[in-house]
Predicted model as a PDB file, atoms N, CA, C, CB and O in Angstrom, pLDDT in the B-factor column:
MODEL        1                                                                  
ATOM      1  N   UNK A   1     185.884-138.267  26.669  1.00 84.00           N  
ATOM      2  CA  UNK A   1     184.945-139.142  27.321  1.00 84.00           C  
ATOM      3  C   UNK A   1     185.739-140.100  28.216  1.00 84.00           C  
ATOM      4  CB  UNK A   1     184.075-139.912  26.278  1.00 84.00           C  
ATOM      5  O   UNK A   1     186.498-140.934  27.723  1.00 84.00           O  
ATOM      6  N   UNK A   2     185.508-139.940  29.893  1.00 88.00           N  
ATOM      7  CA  UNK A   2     186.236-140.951  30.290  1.00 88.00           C  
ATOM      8  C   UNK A   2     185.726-142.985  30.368  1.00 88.00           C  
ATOM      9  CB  UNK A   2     186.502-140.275  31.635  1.00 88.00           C  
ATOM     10  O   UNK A   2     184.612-143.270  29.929  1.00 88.00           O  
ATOM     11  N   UNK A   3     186.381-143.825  30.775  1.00 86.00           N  
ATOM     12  CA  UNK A   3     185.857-144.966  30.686  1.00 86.00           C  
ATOM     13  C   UNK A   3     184.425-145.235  31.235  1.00 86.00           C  
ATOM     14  CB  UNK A   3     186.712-145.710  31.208  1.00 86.00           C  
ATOM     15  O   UNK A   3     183.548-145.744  30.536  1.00 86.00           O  
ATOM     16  N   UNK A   4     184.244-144.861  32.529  1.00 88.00           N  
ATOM     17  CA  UNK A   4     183.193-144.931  33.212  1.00 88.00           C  
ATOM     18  C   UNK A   4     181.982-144.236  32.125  1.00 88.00           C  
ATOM     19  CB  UNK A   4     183.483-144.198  34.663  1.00 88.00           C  
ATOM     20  O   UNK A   4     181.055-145.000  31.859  1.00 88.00           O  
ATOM     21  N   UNK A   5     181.943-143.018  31.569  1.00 92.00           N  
ATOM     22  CA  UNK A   5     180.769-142.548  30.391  1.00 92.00           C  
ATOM     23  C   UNK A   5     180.612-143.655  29.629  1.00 92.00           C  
ATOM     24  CB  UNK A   5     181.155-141.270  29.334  1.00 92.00           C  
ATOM     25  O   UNK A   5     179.475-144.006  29.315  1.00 92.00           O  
ATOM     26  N   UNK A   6     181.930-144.494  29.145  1.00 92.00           N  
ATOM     27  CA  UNK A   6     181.399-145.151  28.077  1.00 92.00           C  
ATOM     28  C   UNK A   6     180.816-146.363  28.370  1.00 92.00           C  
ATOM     29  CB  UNK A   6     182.279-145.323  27.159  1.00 92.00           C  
ATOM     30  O   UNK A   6     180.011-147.033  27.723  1.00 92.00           O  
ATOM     31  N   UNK A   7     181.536-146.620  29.844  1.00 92.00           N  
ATOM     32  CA  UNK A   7     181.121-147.890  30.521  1.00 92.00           C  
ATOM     33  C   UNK A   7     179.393-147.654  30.402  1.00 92.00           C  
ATOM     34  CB  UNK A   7     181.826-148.029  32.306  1.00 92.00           C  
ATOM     35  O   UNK A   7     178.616-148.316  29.713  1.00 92.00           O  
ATOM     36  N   UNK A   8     179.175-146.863  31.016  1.00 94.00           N  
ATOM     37  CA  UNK A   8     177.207-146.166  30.882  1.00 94.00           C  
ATOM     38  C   UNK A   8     176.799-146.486  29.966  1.00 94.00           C  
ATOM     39  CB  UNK A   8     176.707-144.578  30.769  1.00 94.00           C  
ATOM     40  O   UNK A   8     175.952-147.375  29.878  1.00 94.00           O  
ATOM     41  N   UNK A   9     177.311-145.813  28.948  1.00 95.00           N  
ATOM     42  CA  UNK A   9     176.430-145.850  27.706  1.00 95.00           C  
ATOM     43  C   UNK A   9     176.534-146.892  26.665  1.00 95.00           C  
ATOM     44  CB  UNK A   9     176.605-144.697  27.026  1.00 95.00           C  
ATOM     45  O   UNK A   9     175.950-146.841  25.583  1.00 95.00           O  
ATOM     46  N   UNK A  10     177.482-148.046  27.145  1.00 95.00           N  
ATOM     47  CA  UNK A  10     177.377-149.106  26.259  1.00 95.00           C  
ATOM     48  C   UNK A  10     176.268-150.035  27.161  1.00 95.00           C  
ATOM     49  CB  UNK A  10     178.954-149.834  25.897  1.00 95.00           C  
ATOM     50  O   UNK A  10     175.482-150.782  26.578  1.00 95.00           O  
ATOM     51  N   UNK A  11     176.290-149.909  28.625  1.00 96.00           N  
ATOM     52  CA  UNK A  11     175.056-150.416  29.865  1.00 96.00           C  
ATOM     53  C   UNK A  11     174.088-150.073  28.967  1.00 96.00           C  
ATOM     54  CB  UNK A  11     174.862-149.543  31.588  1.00 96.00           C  
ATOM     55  O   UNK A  11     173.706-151.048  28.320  1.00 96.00           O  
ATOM     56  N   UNK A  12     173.588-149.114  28.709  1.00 97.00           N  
ATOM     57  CA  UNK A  12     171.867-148.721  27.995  1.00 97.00           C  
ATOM     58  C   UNK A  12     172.493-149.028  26.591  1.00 97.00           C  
ATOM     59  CB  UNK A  12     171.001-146.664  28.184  1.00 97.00           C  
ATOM     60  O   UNK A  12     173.249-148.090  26.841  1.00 97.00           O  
ATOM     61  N   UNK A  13     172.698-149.243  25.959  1.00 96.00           N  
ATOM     62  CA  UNK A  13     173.018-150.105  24.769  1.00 96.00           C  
ATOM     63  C   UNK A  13     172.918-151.635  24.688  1.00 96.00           C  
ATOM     64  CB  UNK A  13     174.273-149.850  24.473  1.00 96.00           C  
ATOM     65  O   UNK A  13     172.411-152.277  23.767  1.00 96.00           O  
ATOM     66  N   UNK A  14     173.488-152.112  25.806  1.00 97.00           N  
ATOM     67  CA  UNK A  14     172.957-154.148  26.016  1.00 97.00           C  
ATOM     68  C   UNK A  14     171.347-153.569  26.784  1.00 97.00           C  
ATOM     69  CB  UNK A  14     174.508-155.659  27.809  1.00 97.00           C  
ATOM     70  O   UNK A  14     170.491-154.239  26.206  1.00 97.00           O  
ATOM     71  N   UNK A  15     170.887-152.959  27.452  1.00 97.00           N  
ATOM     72  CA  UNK A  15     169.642-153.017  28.033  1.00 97.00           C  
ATOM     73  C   UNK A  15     168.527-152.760  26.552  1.00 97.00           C  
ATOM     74  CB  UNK A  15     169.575-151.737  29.389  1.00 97.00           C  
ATOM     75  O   UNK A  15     167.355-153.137  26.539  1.00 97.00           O  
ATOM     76  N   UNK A  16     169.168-152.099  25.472  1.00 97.00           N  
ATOM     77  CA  UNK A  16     168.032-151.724  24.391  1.00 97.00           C  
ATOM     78  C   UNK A  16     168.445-153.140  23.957  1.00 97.00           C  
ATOM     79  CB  UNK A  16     168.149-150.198  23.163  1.00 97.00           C  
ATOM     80  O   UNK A  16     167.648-154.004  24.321  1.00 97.00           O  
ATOM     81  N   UNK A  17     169.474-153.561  23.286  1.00 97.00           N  
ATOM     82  CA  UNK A  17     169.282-154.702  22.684  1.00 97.00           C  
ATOM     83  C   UNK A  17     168.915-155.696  23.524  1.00 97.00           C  
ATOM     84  CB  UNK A  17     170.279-155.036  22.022  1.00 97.00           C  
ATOM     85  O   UNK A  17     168.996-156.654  22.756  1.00 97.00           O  
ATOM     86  N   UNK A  18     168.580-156.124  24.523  1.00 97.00           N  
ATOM     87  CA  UNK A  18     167.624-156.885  25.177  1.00 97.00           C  
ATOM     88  C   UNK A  18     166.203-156.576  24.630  1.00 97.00           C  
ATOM     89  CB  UNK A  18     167.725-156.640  26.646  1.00 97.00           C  
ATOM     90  O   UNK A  18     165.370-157.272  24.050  1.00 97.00           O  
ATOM     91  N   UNK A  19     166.228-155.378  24.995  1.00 97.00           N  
ATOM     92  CA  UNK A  19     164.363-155.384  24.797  1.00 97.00           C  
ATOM     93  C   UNK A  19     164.064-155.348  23.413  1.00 97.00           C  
ATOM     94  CB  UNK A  19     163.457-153.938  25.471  1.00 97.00           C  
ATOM     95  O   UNK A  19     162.927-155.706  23.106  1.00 97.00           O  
ATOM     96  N   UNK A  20     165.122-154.864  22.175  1.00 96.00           N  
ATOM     97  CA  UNK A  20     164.852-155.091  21.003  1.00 96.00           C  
ATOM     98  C   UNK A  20     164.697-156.653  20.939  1.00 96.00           C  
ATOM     99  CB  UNK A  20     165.841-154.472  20.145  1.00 96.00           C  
ATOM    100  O   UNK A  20     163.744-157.193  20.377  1.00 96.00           O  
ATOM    101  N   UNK A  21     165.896-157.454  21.676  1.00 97.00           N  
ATOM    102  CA  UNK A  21     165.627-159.137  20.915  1.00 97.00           C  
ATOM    103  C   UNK A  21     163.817-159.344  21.857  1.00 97.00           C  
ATOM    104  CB  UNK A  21     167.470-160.932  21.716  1.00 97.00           C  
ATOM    105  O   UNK A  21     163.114-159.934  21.036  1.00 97.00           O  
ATOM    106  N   UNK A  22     163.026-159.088  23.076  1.00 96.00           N  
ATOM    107  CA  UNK A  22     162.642-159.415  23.471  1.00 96.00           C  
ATOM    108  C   UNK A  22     161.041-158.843  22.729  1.00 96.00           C  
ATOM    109  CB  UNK A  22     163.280-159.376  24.528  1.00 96.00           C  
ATOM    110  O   UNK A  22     159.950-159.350  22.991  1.00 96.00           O  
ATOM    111  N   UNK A  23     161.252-157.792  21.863  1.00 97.00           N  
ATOM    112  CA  UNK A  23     160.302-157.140  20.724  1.00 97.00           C  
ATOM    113  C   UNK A  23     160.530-158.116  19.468  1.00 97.00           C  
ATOM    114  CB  UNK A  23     160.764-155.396  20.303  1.00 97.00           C  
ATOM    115  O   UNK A  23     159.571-158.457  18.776  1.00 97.00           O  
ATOM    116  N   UNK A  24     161.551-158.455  19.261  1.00 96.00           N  
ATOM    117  CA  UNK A  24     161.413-158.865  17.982  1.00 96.00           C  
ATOM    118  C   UNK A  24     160.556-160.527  17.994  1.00 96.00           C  
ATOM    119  CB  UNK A  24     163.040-158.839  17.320  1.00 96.00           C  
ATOM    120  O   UNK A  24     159.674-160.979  17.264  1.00 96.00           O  
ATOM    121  N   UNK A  25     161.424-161.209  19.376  1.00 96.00           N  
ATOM    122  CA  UNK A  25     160.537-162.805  19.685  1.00 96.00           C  
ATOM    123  C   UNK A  25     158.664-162.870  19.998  1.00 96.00           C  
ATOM    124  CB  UNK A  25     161.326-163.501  21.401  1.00 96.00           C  
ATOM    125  O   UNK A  25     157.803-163.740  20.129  1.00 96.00           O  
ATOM    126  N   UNK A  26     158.751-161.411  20.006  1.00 96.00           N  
ATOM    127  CA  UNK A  26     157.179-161.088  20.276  1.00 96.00           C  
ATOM    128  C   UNK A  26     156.574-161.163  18.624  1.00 96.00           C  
ATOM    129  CB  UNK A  26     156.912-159.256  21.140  1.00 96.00           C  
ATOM    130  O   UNK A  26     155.489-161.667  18.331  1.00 96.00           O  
ATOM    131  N   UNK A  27     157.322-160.682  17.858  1.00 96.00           N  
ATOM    132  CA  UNK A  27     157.145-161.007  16.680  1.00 96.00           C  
ATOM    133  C   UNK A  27     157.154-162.344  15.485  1.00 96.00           C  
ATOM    134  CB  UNK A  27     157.733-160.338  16.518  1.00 96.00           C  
ATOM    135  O   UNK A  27     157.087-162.625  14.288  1.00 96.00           O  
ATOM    136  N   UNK A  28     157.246-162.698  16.407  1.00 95.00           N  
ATOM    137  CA  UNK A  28     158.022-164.012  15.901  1.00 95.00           C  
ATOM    138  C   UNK A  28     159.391-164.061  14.806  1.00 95.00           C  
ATOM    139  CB  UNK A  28     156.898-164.824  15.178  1.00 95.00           C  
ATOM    140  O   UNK A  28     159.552-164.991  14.015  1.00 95.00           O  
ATOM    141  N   UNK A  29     160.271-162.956  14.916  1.00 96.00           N  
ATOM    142  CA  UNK A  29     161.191-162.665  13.951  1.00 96.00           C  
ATOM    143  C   UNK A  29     162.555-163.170  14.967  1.00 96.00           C  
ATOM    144  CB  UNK A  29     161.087-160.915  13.354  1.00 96.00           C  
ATOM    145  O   UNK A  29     163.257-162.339  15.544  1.00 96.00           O  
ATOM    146  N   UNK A  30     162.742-164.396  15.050  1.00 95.00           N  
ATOM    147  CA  UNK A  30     163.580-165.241  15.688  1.00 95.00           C  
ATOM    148  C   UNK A  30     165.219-164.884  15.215  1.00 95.00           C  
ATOM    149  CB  UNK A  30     163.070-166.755  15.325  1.00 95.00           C  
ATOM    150  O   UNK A  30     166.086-164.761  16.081  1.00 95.00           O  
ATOM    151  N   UNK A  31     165.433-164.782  14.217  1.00 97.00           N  
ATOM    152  CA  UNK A  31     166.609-164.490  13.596  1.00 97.00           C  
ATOM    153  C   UNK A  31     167.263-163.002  13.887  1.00 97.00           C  
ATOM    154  CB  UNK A  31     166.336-164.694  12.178  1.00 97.00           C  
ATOM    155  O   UNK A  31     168.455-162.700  13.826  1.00 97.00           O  
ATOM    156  N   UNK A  32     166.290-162.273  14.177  1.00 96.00           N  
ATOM    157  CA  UNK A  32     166.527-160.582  14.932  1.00 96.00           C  
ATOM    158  C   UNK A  32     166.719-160.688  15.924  1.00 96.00           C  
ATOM    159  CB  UNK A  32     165.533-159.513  15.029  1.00 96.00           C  
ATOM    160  O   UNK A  32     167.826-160.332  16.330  1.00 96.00           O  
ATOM    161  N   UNK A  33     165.638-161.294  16.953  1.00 96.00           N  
ATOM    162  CA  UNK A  33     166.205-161.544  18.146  1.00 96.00           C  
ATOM    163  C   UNK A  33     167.459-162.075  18.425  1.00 96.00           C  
ATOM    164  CB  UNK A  33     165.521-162.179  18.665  1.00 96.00           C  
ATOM    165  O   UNK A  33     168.171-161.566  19.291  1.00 96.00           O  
ATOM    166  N   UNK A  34     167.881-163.274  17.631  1.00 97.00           N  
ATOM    167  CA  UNK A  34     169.247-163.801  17.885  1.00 97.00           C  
ATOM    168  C   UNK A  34     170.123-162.906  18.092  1.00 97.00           C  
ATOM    169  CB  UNK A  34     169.746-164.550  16.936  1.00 97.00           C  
ATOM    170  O   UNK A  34     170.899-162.878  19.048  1.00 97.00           O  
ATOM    171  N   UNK A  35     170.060-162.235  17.334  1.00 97.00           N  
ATOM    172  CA  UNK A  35     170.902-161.424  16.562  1.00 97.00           C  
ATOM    173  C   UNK A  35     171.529-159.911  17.488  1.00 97.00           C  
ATOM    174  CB  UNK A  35     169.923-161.045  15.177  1.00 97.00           C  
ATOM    175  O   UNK A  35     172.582-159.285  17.608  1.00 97.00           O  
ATOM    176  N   UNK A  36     170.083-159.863  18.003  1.00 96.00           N  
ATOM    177  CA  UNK A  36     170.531-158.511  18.920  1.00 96.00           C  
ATOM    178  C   UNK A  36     170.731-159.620  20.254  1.00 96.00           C  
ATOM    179  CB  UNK A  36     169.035-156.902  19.168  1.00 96.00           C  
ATOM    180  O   UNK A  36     171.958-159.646  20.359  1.00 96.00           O  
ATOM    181  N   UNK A  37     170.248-160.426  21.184  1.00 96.00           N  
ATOM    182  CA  UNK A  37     170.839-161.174  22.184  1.00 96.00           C  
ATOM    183  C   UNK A  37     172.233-161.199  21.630  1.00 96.00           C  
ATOM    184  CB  UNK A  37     170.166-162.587  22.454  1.00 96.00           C  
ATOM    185  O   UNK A  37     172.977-160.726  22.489  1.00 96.00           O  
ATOM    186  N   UNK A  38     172.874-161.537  20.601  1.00 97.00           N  
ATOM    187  CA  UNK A  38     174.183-162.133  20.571  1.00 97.00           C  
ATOM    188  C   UNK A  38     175.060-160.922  20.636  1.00 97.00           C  
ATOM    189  CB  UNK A  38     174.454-163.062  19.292  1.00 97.00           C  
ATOM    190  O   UNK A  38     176.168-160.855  21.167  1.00 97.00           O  
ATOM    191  N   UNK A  39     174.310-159.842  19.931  1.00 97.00           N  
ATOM    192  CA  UNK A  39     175.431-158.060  19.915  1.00 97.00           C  
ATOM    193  C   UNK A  39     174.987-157.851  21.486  1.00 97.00           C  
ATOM    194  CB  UNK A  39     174.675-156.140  18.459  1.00 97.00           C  
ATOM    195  O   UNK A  39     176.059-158.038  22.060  1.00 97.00           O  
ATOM    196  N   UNK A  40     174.005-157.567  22.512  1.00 97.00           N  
ATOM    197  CA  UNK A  40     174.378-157.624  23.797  1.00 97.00           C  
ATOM    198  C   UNK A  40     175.393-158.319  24.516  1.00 97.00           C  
ATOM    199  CB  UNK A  40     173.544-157.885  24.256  1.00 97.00           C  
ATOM    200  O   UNK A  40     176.050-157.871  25.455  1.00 97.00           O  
ATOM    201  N   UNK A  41     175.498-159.904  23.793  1.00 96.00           N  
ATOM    202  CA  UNK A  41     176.269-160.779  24.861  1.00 96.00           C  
ATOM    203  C   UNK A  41     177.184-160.043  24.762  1.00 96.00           C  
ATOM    204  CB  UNK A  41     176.620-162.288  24.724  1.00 96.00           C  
ATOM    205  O   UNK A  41     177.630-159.696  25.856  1.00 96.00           O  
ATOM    206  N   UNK A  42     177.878-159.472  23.565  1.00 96.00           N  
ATOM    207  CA  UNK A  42     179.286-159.217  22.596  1.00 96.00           C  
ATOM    208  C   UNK A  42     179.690-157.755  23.442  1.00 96.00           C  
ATOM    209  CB  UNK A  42     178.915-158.941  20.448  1.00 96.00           C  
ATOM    210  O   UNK A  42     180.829-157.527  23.849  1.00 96.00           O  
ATOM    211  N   UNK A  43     178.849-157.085  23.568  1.00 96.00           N  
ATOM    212  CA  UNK A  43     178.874-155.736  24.132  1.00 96.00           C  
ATOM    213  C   UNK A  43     179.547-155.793  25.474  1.00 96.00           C  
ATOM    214  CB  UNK A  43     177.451-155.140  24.255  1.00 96.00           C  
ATOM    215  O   UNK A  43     180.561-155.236  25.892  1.00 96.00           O  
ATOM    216  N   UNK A  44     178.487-156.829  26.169  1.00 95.00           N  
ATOM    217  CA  UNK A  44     178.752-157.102  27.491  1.00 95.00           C  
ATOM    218  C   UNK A  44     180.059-158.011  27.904  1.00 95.00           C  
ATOM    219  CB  UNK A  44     177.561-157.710  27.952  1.00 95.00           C  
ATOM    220  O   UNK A  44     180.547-157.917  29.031  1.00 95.00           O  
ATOM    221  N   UNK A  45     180.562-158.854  26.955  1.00 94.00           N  
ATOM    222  CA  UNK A  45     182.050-159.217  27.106  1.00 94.00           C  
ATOM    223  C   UNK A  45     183.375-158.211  26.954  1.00 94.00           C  
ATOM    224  CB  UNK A  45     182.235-160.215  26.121  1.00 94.00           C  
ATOM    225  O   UNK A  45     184.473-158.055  27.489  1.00 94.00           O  
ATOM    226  N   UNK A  46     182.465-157.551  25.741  1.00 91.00           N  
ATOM    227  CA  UNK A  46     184.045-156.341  26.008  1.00 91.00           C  
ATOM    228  C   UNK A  46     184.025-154.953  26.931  1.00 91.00           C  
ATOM    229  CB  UNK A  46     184.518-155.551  24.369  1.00 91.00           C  
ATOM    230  O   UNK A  46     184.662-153.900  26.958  1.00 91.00           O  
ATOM    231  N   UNK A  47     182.898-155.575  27.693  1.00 91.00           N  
ATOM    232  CA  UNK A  47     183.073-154.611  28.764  1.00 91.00           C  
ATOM    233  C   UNK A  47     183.865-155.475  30.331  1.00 91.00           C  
ATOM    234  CB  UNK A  47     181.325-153.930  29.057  1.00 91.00           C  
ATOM    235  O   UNK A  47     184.227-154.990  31.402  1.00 91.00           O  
ATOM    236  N   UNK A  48     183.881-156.522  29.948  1.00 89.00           N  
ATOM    237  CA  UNK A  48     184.931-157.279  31.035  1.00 89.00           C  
ATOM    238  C   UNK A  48     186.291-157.039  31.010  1.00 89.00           C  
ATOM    239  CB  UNK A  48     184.933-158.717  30.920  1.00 89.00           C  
ATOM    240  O   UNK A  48     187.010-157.428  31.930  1.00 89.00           O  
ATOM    241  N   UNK A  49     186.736-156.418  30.019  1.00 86.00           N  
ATOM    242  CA  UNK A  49     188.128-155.449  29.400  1.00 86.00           C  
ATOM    243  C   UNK A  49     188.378-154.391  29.503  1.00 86.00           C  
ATOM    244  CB  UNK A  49     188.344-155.297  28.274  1.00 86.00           C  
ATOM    245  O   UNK A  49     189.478-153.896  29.253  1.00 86.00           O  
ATOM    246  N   UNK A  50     187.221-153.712  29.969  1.00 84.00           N  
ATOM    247  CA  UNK A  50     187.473-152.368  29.709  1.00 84.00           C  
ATOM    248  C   UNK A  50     187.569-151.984  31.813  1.00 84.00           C  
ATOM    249  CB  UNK A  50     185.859-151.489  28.442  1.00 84.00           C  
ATOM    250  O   UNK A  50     186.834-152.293  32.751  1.00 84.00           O  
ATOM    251  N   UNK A  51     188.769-151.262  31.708  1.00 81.00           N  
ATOM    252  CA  UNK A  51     188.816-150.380  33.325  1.00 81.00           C  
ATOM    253  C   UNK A  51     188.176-149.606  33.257  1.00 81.00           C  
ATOM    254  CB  UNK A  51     189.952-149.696  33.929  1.00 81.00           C  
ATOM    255  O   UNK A  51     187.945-148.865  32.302  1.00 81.00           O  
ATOM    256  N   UNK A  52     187.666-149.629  34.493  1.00 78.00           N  
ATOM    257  CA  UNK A  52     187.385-147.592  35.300  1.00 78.00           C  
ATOM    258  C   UNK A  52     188.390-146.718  35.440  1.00 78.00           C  
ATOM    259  CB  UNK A  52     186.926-147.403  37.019  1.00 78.00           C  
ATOM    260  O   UNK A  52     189.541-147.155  35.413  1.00 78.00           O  
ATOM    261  N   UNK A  53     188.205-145.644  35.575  1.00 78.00           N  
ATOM    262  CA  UNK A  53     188.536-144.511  35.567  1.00 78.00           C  
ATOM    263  C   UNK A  53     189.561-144.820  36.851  1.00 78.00           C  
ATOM    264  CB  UNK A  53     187.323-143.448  35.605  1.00 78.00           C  
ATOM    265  O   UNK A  53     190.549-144.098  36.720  1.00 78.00           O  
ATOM    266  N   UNK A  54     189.632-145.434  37.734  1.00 78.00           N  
ATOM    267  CA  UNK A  54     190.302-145.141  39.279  1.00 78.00           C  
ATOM    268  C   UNK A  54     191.355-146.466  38.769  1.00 78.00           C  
ATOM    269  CB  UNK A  54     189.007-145.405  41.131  1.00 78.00           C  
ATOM    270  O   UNK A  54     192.387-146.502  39.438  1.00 78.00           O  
ATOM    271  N   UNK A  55     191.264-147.396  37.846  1.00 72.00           N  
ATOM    272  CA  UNK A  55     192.441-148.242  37.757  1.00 72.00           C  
ATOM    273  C   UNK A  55     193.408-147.885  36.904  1.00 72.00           C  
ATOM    274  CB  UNK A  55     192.147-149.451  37.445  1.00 72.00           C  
ATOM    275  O   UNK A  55     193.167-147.279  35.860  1.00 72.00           O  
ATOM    276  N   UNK A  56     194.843-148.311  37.367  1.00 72.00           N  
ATOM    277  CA  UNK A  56     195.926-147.449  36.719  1.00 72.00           C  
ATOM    278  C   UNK A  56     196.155-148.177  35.482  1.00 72.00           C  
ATOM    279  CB  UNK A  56     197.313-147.258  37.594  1.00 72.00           C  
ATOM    280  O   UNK A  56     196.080-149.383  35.244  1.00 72.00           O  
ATOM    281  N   UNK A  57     196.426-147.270  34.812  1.00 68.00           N  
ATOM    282  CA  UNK A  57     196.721-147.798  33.088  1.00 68.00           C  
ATOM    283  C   UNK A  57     197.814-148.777  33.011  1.00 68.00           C  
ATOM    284  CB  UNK A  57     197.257-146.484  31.981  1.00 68.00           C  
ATOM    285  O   UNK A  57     198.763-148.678  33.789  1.00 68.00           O  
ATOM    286  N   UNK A  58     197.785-149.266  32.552  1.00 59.00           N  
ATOM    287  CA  UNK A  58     198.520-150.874  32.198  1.00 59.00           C  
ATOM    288  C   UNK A  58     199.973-149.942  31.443  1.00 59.00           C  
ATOM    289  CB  UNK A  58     197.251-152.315  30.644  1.00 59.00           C  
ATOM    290  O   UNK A  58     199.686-149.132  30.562  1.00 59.00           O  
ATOM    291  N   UNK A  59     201.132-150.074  31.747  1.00 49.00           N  
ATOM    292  CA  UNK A  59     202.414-149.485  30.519  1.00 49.00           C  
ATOM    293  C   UNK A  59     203.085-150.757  29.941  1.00 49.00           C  
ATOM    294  CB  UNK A  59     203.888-148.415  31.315  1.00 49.00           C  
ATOM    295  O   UNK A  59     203.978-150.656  29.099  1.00 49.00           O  
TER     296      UNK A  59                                                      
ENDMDL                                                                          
END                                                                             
């Protein structure tokens, strides 16, 4: 799997946990929502680490 696949598929991974926290505040289950907002933020920071495919590997 190169970076860019995973780069994707962790993208639709913060987009579900959005709409999960944004299902759960519909519920009033506040503590779920937190919870998945905070594993998106988390997702979406360690994707500020991660290269593409076209940048050269760090030695």
């Amino acid at each position: 799997m190169t970076k860019d696949e995973t780069r994707k598929i962790l993208l639709g991974d913060i987009n579900n946990y959005r709409l999960k926290a944004k299902y759960y505040e519909s519920l009033r289950l506040f503590e779920a929502a937190k919870y998945a907002n905070n594993l998106a933020s988390n997702i979406e920071l360690a994707l500020t680490t991660l290269p593409s495919d076209d940048d050269p590997e760090i030695s």
